[in-house]
LONUNU-81170 format. One record per atom (N, C-alpha, C, O): residue in one letter; x, y, z. Coordinates in steps of 0.1 Angstrom, whole numbers, padded with zeros to 4 digits, always signed. Layout:
N
AXYZ ...
This chain:
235
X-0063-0068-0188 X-0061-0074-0174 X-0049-0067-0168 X-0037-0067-0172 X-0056-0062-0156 X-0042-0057-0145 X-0031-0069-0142 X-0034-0081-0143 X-0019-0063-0139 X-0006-0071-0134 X-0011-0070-0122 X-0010-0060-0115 X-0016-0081-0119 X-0026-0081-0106 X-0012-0082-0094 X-0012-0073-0086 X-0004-0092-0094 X+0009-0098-0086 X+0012-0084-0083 X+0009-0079-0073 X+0020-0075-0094 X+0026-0065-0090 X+0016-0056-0086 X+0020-0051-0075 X+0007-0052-0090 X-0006-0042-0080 X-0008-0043-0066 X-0008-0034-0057 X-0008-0056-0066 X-0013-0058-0050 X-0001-0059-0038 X-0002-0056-0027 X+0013-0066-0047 X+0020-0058-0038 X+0024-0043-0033 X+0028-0039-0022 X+0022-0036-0048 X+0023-0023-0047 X+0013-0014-0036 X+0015-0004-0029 X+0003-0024-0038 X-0003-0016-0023 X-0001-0018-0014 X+0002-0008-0007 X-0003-0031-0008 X+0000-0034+0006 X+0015-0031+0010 X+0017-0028+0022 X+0028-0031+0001 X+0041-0023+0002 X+0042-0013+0011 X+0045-0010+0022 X+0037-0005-0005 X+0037+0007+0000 X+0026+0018+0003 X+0028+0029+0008 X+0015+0013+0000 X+0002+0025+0005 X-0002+0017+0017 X-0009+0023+0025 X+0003+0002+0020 X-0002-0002+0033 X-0017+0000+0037 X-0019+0005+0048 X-0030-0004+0026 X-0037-0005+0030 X-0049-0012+0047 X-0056-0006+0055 X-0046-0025+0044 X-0051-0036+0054 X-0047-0044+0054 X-0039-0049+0046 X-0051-0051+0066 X-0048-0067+0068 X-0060-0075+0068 X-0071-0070+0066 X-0056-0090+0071 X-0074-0095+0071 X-0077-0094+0089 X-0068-0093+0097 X-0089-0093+0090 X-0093-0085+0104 X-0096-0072+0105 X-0101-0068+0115 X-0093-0066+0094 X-0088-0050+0099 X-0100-0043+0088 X-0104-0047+0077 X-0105-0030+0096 X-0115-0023+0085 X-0108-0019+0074 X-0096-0015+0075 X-0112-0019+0066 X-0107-0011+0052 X-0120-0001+0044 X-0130-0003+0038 X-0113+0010+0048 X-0117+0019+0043 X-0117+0027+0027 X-0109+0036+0024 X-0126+0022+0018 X-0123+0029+0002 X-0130+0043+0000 X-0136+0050+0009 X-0127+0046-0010 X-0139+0058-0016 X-0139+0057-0031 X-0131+0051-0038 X-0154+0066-0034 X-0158+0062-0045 X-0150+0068-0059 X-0152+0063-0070 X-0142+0077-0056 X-0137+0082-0066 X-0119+0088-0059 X-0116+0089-0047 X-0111+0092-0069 X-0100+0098-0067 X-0102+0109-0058 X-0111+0117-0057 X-0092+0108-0049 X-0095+0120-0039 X-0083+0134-0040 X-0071+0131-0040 X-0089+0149-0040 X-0101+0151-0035 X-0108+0153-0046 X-0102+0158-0055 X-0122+0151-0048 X-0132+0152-0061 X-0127+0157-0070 X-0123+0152-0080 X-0130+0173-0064 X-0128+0183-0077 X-0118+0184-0077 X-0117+0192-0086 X-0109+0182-0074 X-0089+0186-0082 X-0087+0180-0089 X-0092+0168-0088 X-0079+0185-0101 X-0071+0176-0112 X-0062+0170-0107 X-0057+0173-0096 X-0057+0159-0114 X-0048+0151-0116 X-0038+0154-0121 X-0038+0158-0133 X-0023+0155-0113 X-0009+0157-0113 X-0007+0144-0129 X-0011+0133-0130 X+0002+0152-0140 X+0004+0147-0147 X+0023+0141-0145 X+0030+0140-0155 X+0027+0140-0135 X+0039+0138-0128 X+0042+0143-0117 X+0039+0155-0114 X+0048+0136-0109 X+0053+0142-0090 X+0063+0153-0094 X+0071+0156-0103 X+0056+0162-0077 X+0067+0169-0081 X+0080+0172-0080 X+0084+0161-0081 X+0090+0178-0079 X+0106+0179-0079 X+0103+0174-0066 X+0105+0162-0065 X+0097+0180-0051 X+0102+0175-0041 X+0100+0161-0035 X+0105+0156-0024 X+0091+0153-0046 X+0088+0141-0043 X+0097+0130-0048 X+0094+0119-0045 X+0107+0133-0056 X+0112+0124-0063 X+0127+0119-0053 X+0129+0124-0042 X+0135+0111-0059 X+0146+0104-0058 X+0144+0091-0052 X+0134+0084-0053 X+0155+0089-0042 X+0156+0077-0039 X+0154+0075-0021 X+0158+0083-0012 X+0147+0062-0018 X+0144+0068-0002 X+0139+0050+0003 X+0131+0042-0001 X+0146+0050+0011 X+0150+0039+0022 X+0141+0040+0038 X+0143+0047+0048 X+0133+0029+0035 X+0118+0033+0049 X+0130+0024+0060 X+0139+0016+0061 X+0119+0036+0070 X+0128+0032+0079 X+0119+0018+0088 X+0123+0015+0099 X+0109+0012+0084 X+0102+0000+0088 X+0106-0014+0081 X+0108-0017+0069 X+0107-0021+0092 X+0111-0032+0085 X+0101-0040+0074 X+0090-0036+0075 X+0103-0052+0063 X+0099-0054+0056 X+0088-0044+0045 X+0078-0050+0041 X+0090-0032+0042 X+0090-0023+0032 X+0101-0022+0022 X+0113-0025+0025 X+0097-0018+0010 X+0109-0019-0001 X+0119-0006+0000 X+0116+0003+0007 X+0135-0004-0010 X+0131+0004-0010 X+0126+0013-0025 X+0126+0008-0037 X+0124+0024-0023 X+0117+0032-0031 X+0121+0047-0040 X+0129+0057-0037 X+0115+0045-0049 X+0125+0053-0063 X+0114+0058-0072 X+0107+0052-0080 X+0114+0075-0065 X+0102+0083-0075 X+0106+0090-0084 X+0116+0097-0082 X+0100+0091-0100 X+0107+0094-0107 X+0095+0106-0110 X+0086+0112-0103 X+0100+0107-0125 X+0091+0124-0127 X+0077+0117-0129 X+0067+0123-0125 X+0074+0101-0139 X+0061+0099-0133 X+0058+0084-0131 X+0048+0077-0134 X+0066+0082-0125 X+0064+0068-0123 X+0072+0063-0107 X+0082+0068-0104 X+0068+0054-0098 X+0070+0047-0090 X+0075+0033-0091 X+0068+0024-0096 X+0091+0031-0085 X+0092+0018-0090 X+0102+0015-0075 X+0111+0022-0070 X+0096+0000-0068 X+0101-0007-0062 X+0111-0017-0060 X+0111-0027-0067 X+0122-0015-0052 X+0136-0027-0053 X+0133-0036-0040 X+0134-0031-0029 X+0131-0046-0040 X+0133-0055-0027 X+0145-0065-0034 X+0148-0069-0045 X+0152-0066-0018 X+0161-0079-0021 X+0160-0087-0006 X+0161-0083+0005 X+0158-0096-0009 X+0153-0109+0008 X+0159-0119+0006 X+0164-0123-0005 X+0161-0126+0017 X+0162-0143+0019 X+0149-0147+0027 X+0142-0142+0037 X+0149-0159+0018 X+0141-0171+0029 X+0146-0185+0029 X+0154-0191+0021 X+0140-0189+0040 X+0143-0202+0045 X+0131-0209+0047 X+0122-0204+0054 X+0131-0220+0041 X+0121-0230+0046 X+0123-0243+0052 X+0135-0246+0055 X+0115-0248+0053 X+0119-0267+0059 X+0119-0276+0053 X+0108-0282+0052 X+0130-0280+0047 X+0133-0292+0033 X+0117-0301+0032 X+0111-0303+0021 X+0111-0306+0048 X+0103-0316+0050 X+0089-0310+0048 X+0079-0318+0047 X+0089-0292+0047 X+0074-0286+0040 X+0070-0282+0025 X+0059-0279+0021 X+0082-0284+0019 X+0090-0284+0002 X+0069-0290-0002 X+0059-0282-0003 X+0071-0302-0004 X+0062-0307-0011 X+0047-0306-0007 X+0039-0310-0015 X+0040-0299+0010 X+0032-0297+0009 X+0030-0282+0006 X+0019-0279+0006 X+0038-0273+0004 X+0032-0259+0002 X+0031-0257-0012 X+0039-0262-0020 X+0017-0249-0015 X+0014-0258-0032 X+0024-0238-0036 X+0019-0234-0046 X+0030-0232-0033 X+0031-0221-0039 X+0045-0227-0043 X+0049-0221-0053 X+0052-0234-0039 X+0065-0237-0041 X+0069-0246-0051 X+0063-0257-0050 X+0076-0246-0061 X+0082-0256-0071 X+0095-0256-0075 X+0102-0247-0078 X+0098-0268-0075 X+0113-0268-0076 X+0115-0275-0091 X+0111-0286-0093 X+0122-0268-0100 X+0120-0273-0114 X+0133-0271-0123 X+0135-0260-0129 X+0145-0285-0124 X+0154-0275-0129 X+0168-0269-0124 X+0176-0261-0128 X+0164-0275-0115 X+0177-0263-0103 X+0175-0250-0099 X+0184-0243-0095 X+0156-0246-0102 X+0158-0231-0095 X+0139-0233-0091 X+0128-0238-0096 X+0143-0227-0079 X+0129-0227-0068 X+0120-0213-0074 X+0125-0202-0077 X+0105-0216-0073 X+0098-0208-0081 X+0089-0207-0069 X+0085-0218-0065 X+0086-0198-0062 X+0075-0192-0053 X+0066-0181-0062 X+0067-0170-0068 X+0056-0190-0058 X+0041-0180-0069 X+0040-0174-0054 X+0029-0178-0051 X+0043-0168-0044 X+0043-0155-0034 X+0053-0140-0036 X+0054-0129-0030 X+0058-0145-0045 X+0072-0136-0047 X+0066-0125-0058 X+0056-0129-0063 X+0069-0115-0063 X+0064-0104-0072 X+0076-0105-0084 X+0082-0095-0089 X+0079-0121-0087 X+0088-0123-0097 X+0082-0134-0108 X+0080-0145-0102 X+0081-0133-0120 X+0076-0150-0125 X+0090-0158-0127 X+0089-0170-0130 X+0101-0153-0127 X+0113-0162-0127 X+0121-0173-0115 X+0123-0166-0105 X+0124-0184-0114 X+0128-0190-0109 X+0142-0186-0101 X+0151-0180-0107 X+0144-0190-0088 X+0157-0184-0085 X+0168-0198-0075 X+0164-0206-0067 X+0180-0196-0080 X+0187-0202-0073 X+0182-0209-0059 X+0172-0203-0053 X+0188-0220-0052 X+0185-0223-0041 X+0200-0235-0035 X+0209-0241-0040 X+0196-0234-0021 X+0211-0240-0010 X+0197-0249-0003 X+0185-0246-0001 X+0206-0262+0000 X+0200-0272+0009 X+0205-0270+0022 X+0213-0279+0020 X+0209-0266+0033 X+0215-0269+0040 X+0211-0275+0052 X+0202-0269+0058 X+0219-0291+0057 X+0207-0296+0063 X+0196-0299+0062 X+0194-0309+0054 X+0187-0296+0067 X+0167-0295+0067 X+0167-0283+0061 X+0155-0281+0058 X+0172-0275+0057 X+0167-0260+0054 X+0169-0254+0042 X+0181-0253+0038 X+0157-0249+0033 X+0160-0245+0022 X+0158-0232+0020 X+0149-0224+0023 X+0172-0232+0014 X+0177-0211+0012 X+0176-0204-0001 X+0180-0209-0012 X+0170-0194+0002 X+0170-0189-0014 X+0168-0170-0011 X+0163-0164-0002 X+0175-0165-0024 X+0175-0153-0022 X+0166-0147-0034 X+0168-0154-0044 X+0158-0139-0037 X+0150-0129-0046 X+0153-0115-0046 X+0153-0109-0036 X+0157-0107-0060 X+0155-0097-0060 X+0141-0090-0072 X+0141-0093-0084 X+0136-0084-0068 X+0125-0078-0076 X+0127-0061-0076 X+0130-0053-0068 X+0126-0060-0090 X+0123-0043-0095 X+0113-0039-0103 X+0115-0037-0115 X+0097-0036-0095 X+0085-0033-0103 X+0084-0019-0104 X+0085-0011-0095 X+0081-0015-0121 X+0079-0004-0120 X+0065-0001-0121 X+0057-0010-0127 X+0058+0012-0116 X+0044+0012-0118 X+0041+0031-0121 X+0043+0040-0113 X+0036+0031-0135 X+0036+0044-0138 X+0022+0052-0130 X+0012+0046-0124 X+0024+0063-0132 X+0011+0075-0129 X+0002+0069-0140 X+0008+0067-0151 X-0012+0065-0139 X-0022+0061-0150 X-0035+0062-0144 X-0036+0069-0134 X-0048+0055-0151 X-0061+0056-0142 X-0064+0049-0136 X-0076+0047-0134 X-0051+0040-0126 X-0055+0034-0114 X-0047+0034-0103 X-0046+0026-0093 X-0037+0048-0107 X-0029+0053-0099 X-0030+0070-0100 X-0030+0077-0110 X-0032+0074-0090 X-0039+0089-0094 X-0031+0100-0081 X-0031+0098-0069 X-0028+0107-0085 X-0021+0115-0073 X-0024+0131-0076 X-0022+0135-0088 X-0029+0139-0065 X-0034+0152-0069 X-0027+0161-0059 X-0024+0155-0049 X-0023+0176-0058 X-0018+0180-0050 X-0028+0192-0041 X-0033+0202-0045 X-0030+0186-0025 X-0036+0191-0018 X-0025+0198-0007 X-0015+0193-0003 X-0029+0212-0004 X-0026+0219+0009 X-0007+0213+0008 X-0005+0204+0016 X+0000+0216+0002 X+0011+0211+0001 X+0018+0194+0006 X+0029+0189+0009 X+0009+0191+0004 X+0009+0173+0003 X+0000+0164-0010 X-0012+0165-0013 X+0008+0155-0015 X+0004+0148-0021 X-0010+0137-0015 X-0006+0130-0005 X-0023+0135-0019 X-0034+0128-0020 X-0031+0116-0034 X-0033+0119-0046 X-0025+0105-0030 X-0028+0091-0036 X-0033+0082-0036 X-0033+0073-0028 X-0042+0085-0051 X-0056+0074-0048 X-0054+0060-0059 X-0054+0063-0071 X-0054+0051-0056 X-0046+0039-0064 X-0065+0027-0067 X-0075+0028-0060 X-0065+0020-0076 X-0075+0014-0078 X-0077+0002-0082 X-0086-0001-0089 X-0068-0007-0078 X-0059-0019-0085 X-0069-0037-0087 X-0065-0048-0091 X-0084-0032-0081 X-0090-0043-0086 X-0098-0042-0098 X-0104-0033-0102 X-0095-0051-0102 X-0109-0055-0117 X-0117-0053-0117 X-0123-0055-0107 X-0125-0047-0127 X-0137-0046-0123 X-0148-0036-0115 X-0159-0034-0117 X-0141-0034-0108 X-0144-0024-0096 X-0143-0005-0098 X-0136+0000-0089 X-0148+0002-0104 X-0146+0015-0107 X-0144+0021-0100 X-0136+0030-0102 X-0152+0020-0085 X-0155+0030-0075 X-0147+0026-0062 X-0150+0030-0051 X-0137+0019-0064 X-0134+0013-0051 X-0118+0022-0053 X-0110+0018-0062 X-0115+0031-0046 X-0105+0035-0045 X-0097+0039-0027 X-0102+0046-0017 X-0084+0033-0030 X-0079+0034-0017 X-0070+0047-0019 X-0065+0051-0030 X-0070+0056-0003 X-0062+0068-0005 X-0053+0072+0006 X-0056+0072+0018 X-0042+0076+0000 X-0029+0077+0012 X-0030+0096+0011 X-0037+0104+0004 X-0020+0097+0019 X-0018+0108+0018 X-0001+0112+0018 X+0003+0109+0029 X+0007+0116+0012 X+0026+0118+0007 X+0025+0132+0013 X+0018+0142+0009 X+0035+0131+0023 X+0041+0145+0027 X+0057+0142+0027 X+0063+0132+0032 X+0064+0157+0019 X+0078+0159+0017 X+0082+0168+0029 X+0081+0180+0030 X+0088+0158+0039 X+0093+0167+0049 X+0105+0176+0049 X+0108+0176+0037 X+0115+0184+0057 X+0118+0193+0056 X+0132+0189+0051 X+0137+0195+0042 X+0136+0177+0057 X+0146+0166+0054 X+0152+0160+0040 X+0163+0156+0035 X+0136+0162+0035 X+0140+0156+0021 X+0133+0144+0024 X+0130+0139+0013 X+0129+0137+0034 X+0125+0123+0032 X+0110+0126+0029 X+0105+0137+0028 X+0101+0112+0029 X+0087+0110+0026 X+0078+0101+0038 X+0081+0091+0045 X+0070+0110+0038 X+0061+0108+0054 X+0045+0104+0044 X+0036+0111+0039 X+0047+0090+0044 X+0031+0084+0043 X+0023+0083+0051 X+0027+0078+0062 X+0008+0087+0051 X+0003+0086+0062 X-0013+0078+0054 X-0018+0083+0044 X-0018+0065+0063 X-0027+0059+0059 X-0039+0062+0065 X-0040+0074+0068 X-0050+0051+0069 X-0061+0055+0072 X-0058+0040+0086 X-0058+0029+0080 X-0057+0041+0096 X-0059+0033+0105 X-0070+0022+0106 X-0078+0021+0096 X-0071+0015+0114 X-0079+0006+0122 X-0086+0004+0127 X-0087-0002+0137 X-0097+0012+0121 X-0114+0017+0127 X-0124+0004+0136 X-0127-0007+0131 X-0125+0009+0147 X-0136+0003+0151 X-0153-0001+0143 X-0161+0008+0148 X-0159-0007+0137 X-0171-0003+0135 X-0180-0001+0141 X-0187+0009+0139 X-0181-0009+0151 X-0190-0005+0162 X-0190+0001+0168 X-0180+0006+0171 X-0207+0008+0176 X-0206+0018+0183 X-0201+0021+0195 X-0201+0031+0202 X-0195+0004+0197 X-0190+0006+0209 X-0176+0008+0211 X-0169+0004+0201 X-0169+0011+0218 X-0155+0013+0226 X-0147-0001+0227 X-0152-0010+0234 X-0140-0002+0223 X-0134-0015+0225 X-0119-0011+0230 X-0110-0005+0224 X-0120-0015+0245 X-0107-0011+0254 X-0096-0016+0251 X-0086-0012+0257 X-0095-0025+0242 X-0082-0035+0242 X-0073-0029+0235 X-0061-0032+0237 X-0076-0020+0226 X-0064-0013+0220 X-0062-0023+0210 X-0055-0032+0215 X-0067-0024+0199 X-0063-0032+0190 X-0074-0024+0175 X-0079-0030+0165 X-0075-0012+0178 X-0087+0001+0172 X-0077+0009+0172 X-0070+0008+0182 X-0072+0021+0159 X-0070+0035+0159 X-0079+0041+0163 X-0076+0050+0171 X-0093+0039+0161 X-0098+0052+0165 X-0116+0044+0161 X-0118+0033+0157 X-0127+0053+0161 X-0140+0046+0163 X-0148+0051+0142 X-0149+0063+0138 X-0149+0044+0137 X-0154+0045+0126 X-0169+0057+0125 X-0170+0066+0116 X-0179+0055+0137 X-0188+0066+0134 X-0182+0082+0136 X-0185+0092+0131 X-0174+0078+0144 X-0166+0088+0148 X-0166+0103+0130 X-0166+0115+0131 X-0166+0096+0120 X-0161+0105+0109 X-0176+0103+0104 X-0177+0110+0093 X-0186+0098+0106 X-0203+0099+0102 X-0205+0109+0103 X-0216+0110+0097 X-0199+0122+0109 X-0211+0135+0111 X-0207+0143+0097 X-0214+0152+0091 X-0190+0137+0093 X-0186+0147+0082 X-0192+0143+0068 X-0194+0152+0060 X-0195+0128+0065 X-0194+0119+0051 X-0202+0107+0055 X-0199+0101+0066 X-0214+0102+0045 X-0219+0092+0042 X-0205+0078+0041 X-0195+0077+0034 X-0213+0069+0053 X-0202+0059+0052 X-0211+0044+0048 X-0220+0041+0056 X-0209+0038+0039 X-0215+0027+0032 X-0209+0013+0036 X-0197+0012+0035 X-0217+0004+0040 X-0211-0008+0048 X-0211-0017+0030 X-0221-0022+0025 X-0200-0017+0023 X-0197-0028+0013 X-0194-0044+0021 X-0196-0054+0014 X-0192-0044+0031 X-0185-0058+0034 X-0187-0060+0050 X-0189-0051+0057 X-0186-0067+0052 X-0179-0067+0069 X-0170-0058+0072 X-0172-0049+0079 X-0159-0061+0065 X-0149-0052+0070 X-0143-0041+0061 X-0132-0036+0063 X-0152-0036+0049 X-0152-0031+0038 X-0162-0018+0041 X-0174-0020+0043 X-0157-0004+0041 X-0169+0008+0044 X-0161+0019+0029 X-0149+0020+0027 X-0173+0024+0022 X-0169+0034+0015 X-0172+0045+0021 X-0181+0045+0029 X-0161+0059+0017 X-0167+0072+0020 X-0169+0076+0009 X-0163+0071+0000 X-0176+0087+0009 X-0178+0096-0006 X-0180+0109-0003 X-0192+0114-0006 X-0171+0118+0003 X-0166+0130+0005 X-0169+0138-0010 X-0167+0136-0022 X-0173+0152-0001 X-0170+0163-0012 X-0152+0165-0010 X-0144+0157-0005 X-0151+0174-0014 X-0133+0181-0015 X-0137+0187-0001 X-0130+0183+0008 X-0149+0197+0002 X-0147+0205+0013 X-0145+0189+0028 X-0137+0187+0037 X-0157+0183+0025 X-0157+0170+0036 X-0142+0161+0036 X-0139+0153+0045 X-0135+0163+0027 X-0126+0153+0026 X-0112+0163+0037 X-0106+0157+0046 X-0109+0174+0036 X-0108+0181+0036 X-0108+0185+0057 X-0101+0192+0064 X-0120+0177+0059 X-0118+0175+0071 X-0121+0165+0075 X-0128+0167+0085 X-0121+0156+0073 X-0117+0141+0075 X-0102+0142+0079 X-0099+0136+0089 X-0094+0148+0071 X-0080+0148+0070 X-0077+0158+0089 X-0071+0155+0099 X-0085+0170+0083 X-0082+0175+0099 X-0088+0165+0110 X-0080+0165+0120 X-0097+0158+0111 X-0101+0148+0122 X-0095+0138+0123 X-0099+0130+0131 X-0080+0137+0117 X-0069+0125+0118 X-0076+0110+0112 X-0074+0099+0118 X-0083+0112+0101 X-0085+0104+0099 X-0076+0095+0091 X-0079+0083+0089 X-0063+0102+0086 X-0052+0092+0079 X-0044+0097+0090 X-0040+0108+0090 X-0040+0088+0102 X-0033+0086+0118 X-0020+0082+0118 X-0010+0086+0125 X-0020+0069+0107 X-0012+0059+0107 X+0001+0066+0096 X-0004+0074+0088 X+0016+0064+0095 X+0025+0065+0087 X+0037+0063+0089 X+0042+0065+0101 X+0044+0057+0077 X+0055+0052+0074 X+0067+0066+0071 X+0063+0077+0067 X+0077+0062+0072 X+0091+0074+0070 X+0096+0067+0060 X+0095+0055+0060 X+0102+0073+0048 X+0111+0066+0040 X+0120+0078+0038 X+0116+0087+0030 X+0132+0078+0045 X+0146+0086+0044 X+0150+0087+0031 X+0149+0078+0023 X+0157+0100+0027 X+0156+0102+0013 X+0172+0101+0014 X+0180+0107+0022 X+0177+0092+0004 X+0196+0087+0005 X+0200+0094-0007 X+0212+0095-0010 X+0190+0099-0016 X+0193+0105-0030 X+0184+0115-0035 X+0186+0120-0046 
C-alpha cells in the first residue's frame, strides 16, 4: 500500500494536476513511450528552489529523490472545533487528518480562535510510480500515485531555465465539449488534440491519451501542457 496522504499531496503540490470541476487529463503509460527512464535528475535540475505562487511548497531536488518543506498557520473557530470530523484535540496537541503529518501539533486559544502552526518534510524518491525521462532538453514527469490503477498516469513537463530556476508546465483546463464556451473558465478545447491521439472518456471529467513518442511529441508542440509554475532556484 502507497503513502497515499503523502502521494496525493505530492501531486496536487507540485505536479498540480486538477481540481474537482476541472478535466483531467491521464495517459496510459510513462511518457514519452519509447524513452528510457532517467535513473536520477540531472545536475541542472537539482538544489533548492522557492515557487514563486502562493500556497506551493518549497522544493529540494536531489540526485534521485524529490522532497517537500511546507511550514503554515491556521486558524479556526473555537465554536467549529467539534463539528469538523478531521480535527482532534487529544492531550494538548491538535491533530488535523488534512495535514501531510500523522503527529499532533501544538495549539493557542485566542479568544474564539484556534491557532496552530505545522511543519512537514516528505521525501519521495524516483521509483515505478514516479518516472521522469529526458525529452528535447526538458524533463517529461509521469507520476502514478493510485492503487490499483496501472494505466492511469499523470504528466508534467520540468524545464531548467537559464537562471537556474524550474519552469513546470501542466496540462490545462480543457473544454470537453464541442462547443466554445465564452466565459473563460477553459484553457483551451479538448477535441482540439483528437486529430493527433485517441482520447478515451474514463469519467466525466476523466479523458486518457495514448500517444506514440512521435504524437506525444506534438501534443507538446500544440501547447497542450499551457499552464506553469516558477520555482526560483535560492541554491
Amino acid at each position: 500500500m502507497r503513502d497515499q496522504r503523502a502521494m496525493r499531496k505530492y501531486t496536487v503540490l507540485l505536479w498540480a494536476i486538477s481540481s474537482l470541476g476541472c478535466t483531467h487529463i491521464v495517459f496510459d503509460s510513462p511518457q514519452p513511450r519509447e524513452e528510457s527512464s532517467l535513473l536520477e535528475f540531472p545536475e541542472q535540475y537539482r538544489g533548492i528552489f522557492l515557487p514563486e505562487s502562493d500556497g506551493l511548497d518549497t522544493l529540494i531536488v536531489a540526485r534521485n529523490t524529490v522532497t517537500l518543506v511546507e511550514f503554515d498557520e491556521r486558524m479556526l473557530s473555537l465554536a467549529s472545533i467539534d463539528t469538523l470530523k478531521n480535527i482532534t484535540l487529544k492531550e494538548g496537541l491538535l491533530y488535523d487528518a488534512e495535514l501531510p503529518i500523522m503527529h499532533g501539533v501544538p495549539y493557542s486559544i485566542e479568544d474564539t480562535v484556534v491557532r496552530y502552526h505545522y511543519f512537514s518534510r516528505q521525501v519521495i524518491g524516483l521509483s515505478d510510480t514516479l518516472i521522469i525521462k529526458d525529452l528535447e532538453s526538458q524533463l517529461v514527469v509521469s507520476t502514478n500515485f493510485v492503487d490499483d490503477i496501472d494505466d492511469h498516469w499523470d504528466v508534467v513537463l520540468v524545464k531548467s531555465a537559464n537562471t537556474g530556476d524550474l519552469i513546470i508546465y501542466r496540462i490545462g483546463n480543457l473544454n470537453p465539449s464541442d462547443n466554445h464556451d465564452p466565459s473563460g473558465n477553459y484553457d483551451g478545447q479538448l477535441q482540439d488534440f483528437a486529430d493527433i491521439t485517441s482520447i478515451e472518456k474514463i469519467n466525466e471529467n476523466t479523458f486518457m491519451f495514448r500517444p506514440t513518442k512521435e504524437q506525444f511529441l506534438k501534443l507538446i508542440k500544440k501547447d497542450l501542457f499551457s499552464q506553469k509554475e516558477t520555482y526560483k532556484r535560492i541554491r
